[in-house]
N, C-alpha and C positions, 0 to 999 in steps of 0.2 A: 129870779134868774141867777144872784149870786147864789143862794140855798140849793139850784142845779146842780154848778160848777163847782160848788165843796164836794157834795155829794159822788159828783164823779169822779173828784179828785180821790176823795176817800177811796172809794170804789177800787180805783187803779191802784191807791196803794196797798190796797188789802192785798190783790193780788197778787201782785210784786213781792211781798212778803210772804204770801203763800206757795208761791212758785220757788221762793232763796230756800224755805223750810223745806219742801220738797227735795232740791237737787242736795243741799245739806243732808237730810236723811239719808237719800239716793249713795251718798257720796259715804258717809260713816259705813254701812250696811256692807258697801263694796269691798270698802278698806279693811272692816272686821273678816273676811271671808280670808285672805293670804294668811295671818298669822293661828286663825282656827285650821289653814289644812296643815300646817307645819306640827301643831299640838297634836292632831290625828292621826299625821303621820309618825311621830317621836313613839305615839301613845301603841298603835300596830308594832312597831320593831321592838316592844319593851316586851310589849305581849308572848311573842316567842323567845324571850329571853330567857334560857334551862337553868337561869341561875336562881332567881326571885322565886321567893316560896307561893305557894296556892293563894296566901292571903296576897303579897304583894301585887300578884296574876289578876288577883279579883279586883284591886282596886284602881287597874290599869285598863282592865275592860272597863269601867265604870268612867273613868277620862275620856274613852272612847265614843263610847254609846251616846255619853253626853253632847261630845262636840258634835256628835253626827247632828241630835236633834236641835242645840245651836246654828248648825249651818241651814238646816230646815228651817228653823226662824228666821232666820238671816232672810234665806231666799223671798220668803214669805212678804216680809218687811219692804224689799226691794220689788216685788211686783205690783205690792201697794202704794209705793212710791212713784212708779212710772206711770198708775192711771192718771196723776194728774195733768200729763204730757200728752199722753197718746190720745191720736183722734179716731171717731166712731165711722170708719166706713161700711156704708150700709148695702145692706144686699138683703134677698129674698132666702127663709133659711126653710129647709125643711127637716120640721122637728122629731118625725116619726124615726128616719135612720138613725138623726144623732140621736134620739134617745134609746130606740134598742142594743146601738152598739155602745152606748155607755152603760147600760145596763150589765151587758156581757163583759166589760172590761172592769167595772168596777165590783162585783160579784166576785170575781176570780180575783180580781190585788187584795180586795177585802177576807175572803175566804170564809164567804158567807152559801153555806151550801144548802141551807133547806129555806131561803129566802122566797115568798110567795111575792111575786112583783108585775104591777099590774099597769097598762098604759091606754086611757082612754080616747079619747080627742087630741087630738095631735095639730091643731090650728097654725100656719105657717108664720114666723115673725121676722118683723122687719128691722134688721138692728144687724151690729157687727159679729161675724160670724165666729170670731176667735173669741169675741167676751162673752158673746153669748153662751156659747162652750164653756168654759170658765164659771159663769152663773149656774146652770145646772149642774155640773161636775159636781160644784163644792155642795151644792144644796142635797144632792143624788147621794153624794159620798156619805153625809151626816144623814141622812135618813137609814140609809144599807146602815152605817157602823152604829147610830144609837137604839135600833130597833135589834141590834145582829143576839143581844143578851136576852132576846123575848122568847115563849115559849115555841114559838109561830112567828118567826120574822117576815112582818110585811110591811111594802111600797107600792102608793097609788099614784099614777101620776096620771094627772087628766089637764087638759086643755079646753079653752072655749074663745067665741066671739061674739061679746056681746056692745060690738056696733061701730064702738070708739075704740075700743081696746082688745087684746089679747090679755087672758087672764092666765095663766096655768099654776096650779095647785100641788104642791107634794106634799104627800101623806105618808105617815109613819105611826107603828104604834109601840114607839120604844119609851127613853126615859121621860121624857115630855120635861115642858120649861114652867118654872110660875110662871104665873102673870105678873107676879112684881119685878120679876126681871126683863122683861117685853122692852123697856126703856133702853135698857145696855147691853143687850144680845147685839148689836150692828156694830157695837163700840170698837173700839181697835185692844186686842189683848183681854177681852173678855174670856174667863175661863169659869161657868159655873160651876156651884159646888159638886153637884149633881152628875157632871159630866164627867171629874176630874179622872177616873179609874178608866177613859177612853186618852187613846193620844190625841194630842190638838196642838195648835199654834195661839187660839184663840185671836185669827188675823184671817178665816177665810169669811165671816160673814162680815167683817167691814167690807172685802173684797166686793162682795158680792151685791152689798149696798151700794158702794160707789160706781161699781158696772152699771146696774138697775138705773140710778140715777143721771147716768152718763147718758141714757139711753132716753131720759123722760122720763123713766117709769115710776111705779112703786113696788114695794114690798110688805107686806107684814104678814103675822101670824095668828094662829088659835094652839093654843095648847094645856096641856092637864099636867101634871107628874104624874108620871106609874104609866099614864095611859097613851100617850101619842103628841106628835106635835105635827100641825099641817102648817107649811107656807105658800104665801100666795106672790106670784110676778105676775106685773100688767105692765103690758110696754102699748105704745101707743098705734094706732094701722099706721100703714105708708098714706 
């Protein structure tokens, strides 16, 4: 009985500690965002300045460009920060619109034009309809933009119900992952070598794990280099 009450004591404290680390992150991320638009801003009014030569010009676009994709982290950091607050309210989703119209949206931000993208099974799941969104976006997005360098860019995406679960699968035949990196693809700040000539945060597949997981589910993968990488979601029926 006492070995219980440690145990749960532990338990709450972990928590409590994970929750301080939480709103701490939440709270830096916030803070770093006012003095990055001030540098952005400084870094635009230099930019048109007639007086600075081509080189000083160039290297005041380059403060720019940066902060923007700093503030892109920022953001990133911060929305990973808030899943561990937010609760899963659940609803019935139907996956066939969301996924055509993310298909059409993310085709056109990506500027992927001879994209072959394919949608099979479309099985309905039960789980929050905003992280849901969120889970495929990011999964949908990295299959479009690491297949987009292929000779023939293509995405499979198929559905099923095999009883207990919802399984759905996205296939790609772009840069593909080792398998010895399968361990730290989910990790927060992963940026493989392989990948690096794409832009990334290396902060949407934690996302996407901790949604998955928010939710019951699972996730993993198969994948080759050169040749494709498929991932798999199973979240569980109502």
């Amino acid at each position: 009985m006492l070995k219980d009450d440690l145990m749960i004591k532990e338990n709450q404290r972990l928590k409590a500690a994970y929750a301080e680390l939480e709103k701490f992150s939440h709270t830096i991320a916030h803070d770093l965002k006012n003095p990055l638009a001030v540098i952005k801003s400084y870094a635009e009014i230099l930019e048109y300045n007639t007086s600075l030569d081509d080189k000083a010009r160039a290297h005041v676009k380059k403060i720019w460009s940066n902060s923007v994709k700093m503030n892109s982290l920022i953001n990133e950091i911060l929305k990973y920060s808030k899943l561990g607050i937010e609760n899963v309210t659940y609803a019935v989703i139907k996956m066939e619109p969301m996924l055509t119209e993310l298909h059409e949206e993310l085709t056109l931000s990506l500027k992927v034009t001879n994209l072959h993208f394919n949608i099979k099974g479309t099985p309905d799941i039960y789980g929050d309809p905003t992280m849901i969104l969120q889970v495929f976006t990011n999964l949908l997005s990295n299959a479009i933009k690491y297949s987009a360098k292929a000779e023939m860019p293509e995405v499979f995406v198929d559905g099923r119900d095999d009883g207990t679960e919802i399984i759905y699968s996205i296939a790609d035949n772009g840069i593909g992952i080792d398998p010895s990196a399968y361990s730290k693809i989910f990790e927060l700040f992963t940026r493989l070598h392989i990948a690096r000539e794409f832009d990334g945060s290396g902060v949407g597949l934690a996302i996407v794990k901790r949604l998955v997981e928010k939710h019951k589910g699972r996730i993993w993968l198969e994948s080759e280099v050169r040749k494709g990488t498929i991932f798999y979601v199973a979240f569980p029926k109502a």
